[in-house]
N, C-alpha and C positions, 0 to 999 in steps of 0.2 A: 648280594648287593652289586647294584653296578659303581662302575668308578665315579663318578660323583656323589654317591650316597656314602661310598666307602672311604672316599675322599674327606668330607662332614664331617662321619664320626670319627675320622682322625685329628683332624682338628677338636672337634667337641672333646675327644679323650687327651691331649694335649692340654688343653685346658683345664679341662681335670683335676689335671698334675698327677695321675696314677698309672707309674713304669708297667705294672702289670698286663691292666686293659690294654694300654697302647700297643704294649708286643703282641697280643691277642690277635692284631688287624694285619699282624705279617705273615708272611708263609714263611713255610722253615726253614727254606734256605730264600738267601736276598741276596740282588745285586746291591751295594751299596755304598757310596762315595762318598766323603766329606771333602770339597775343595779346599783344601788349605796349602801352601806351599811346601817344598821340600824342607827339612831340617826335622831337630829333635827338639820338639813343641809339649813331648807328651809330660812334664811334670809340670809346664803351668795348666795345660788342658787336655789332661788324662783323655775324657773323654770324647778328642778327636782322633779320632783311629779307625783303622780298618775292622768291620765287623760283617757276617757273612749268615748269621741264625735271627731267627725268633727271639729265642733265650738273650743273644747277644744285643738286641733291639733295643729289648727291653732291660737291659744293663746301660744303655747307651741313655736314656729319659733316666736312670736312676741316676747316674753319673754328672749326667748336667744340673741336675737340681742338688745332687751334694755339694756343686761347687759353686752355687748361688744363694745371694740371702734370702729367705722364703719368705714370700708376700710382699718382694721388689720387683717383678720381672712383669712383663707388661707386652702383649704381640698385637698388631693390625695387620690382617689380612687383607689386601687391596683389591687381589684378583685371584682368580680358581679358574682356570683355563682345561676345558676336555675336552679330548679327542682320541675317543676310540678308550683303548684302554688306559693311555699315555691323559695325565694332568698337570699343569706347574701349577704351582700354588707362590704367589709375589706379595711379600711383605715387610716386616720389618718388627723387629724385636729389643725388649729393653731389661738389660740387668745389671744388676750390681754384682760384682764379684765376690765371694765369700772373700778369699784371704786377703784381697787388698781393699776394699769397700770403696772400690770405684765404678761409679755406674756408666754405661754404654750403651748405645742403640748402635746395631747392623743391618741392615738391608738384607735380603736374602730372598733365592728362588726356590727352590722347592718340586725338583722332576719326579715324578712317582708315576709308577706303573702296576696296573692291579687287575689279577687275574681271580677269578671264581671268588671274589670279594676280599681276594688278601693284597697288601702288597710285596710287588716283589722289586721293584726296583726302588730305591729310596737314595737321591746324588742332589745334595746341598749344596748349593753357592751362597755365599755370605760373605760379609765383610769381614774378614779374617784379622785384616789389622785392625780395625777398632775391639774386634777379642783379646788380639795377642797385647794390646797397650792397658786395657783394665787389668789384666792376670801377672802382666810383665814387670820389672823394675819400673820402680817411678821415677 
């Protein structure tokens, strides 16, 4: 697949909701960034953290959906930007958080880079404080 097609069905498998497929679309090893600030974030959201596999990919769509209400979450994609192997994908996302049951939308970009149909580079920017405020003390 080329990067726009492979781009697609990552979104389409996103939407899905199935951790499996989605880690399917990465190679086995990934460069991979979540933008979030310095500090110790990871027991309101486990699943921003550094990860570096396939395996680990696909832990990282398991993890966010364990810690959202299922069938609250809601994404618009605005724009898919290619070039070359390199895409950002800009949009914006909406969930309720499991353990506080406060919902939130983030804005977020979306760098990915995709070689022989997989991707290998996968670096979120997102609104991080509208996450850290649904998950955080009220």
């Amino acid at each position: 697949m080329h990067t726009a097609e492979t781009v697609h069905e990552f979104l389409h498998r996103i939407a899905e909701g199935d951790p499996e497929r989605i880690g399917q679309l990465f190679a086995e090893r990934v460069d991979w960034k979540l933008d979030w600030p310095d500090g110790d974030h990871t027991r309101a959201v486990p699943w921003i953290r550094h990860r570096s596999t396939r395996a680990e990919a696909a832990d990282h769509f398991r993890e966010l959906a364990a810690h959202h209400v299922p069938g609250e979450s809601d994404a618009h994609v605005h724009a898919v930007l290619v070039d070359g192997a390199d895409a950002v994908v800009l949009g914006e996302v909406a969930h309720t958080a499991k353990p506080t049951g406060r919902r939130y939308a983030a804005a977020f970009a979306l760098h990915l880079t995709v070689a022989d149909g997989l991707i290998t580079r996968y670096h979120v920017y997102e609104d991080s404080l509208a996450v850290a405020r649904a998950f955080g003390p009220a």
